[in-house]
N, C-alpha and C positions, 0 to 999 in steps of 0.2 A: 399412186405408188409413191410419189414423191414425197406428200402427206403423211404417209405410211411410216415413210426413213425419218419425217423432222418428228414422228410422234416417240421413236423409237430411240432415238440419239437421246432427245429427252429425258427418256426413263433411262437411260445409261446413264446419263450423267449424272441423273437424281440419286440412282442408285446407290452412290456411296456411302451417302448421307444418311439413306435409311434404315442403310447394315448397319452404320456406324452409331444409329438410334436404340438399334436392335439390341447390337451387343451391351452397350451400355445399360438399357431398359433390364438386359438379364443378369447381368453384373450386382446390379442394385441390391438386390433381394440378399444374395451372399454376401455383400461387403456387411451390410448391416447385422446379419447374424454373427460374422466375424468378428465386430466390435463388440457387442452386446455378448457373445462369448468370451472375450477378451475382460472385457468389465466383471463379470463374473470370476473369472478366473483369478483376478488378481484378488475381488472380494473374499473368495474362498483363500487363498494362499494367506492373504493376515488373518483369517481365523483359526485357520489351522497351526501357522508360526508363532501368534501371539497369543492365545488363548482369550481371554473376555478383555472387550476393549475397557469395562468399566473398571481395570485391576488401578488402585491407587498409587502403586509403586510406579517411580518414572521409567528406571531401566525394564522393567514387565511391559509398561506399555510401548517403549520404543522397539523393542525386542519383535512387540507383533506388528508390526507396520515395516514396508517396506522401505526402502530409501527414496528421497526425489530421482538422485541421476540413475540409479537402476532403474524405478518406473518410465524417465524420460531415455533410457538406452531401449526398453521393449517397446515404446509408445512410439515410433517413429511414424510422424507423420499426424499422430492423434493428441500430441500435446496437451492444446488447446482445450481438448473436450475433455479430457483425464482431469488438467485444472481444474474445468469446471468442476465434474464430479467432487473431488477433494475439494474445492472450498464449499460447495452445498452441503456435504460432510460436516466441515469444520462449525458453521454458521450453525448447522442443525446440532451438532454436539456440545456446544456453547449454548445453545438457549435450553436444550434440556438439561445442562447440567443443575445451570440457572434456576432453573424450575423446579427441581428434584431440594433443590440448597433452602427452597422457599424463604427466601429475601438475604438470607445469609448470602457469606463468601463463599464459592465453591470451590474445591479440589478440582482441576482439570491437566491431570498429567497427559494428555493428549493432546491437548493444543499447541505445543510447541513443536512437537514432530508433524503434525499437519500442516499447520501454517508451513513448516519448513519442504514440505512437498510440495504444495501448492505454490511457492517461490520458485525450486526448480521444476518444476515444467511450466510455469507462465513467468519468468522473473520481470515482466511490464505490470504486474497485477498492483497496481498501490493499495489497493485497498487491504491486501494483506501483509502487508508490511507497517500498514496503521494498526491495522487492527491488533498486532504482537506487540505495539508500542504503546497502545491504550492497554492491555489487558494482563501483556505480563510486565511492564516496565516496574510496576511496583514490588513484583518480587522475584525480576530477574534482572536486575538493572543492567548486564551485563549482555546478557544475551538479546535484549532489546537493543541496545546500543551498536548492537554490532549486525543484526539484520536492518535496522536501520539505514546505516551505512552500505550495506550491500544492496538495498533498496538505490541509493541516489549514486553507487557506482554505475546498474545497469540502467536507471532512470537520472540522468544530470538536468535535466530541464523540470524536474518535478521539484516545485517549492515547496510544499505541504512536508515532503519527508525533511526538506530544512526545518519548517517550521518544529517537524515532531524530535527530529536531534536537536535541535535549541531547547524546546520543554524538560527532555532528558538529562540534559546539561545543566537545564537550569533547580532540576529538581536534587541534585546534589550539590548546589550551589558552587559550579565552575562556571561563573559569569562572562568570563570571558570566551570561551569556546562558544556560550550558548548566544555572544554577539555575534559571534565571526557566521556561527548558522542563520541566522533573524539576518545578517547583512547579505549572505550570501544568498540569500531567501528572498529578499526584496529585489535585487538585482536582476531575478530571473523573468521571461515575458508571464505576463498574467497573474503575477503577481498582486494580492491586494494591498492598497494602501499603507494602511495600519502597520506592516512590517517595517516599513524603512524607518521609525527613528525607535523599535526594539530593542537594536543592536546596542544604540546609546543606554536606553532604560537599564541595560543591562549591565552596560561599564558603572554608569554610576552606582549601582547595588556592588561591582564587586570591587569601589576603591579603587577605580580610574574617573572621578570628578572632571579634571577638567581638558579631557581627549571627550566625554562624554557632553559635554559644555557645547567644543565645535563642533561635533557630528548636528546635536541638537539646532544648534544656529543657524548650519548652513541647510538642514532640511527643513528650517522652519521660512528660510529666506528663498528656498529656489521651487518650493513645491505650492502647487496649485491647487490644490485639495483643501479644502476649508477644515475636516476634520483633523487630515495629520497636523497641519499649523496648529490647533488648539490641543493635539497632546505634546508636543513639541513644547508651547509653551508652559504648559503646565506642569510638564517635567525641570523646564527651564526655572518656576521658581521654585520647585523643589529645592532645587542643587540650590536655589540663592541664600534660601532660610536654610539648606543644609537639615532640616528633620520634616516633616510632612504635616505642616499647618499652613500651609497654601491653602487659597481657599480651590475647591473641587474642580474641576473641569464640568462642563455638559455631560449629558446622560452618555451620551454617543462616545463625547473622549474617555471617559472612565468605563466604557465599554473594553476600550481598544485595549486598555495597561492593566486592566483586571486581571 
């Protein structure tokens, strides 16, 4: 009898556990048609709102796609997986554009309202924030520049989006913004090397010589890196001869200032 009550206490107390398997076990099956109908349903509502995603007009195609914070106000809780979707979207409609353009430039009036969803519901995503600075900076310099930046407000520890607003900067020759990025760049953990004497490379192109001079000096004197010293110094006789018949650097430092 006694036997009996410790076999029985037992199963009581296991018991909760097993309900609590149970119900979850049954749960499953419905949550995932909920999403998987969710996902469809949004699919369906920009076909119906936008008409054909392939339309070339920009206001036609933003017109059929919904907004990021509307999708991230109905997505509570699915963020994350929603991202995903839109950027396998975004990747997949960029390589068939690509394809369709056969080697040509292609029209992609859709990528910037993508990329821009896929920013709000995952704003940690870097890779879509590079990816709007490699693909439309050259012909939206503007609107690169400025997801960029809302790239390194929600991510401040990410160097790369310093490095890519340095590039942007330095692609309409504001030299000096595109130092303070390459310095603010260098500065941060994990950064590579090759960033810290940029900032200089970069004064001196934009007619600050010799603030460029002691950035250069002092990173050629306190860093340990055998590469940065040898662009360091090669920058260093640039400024001396003042035009570019120094002789080359290594393969590796004309890597870096390429």
């Amino acid at each position: 009898m006694a036997l009996s009550r410790v076999n029985h206490t037992r199963e009581d107390a296991a018991s909760p556990s097993r309900r609590g398997r149970r119900v979850l076990a049954g749960w499953t099956l419905p949550l995932l048609l909920v999403c998987g109908a969710g996902c469809l349903a949004l699919q369906r509502m920009e076909m119906v709102r936008g008409g054909a995603e392939d339309s070339t007009v920009r206001r036609d195609a933003r017109s059929g796609l919904p907004s990021g914070e509307r999708l991230r106000t109905l997505s509570v809780g699915f963020h994350g997986l929603l991202a995903d979707w839109y950027w396998i979207r975004t990747l997949h409609y960029v390589g068939s554009r690509w394809e369709e353009a056969g080697g040509a430039s292609p029209a992609m009036p859709l990528l910037q309202p993508l990329l821009e969803i896929t920013i709000s519901l995952d704003p940690r995503r870097l890779s879509a924030y590079r990816f709007g600075a490699f693909f439309l900076g050259g012909t939206d310099q503007a609107w690169a520049e400025r997801v960029v930046r809302q790239g390194i407000e929600a991510n401040p520890a990410a160097w790369p989006l310093y490095q890519d607003l340095a590039f942007l900067c330095w692609r309409e020759g504001r030299y000096r913004e595109a130092a303070e990025a390459y310095q603010a760049a260098a500065r941060l953990p994990g950064a590579p090397a090759w960033l810290d004497p940029m900032g200089a490379v970069m004064l001196a192109r934009g007619g600050a010589p010799e603030v460029a001079r002691q950035i250069l000096e002092q990173s050629c004197q306190a860093s340990r890196d055998r590469f940065v010293r040898e662009v360091c110094q090669y920058q260093l006789s640039l400024l001396r001869q003042g035009d570019s018949a120094a002789p080359p650097p290594s393969k590796g430092a004309r890597r870096g200032i390429d």
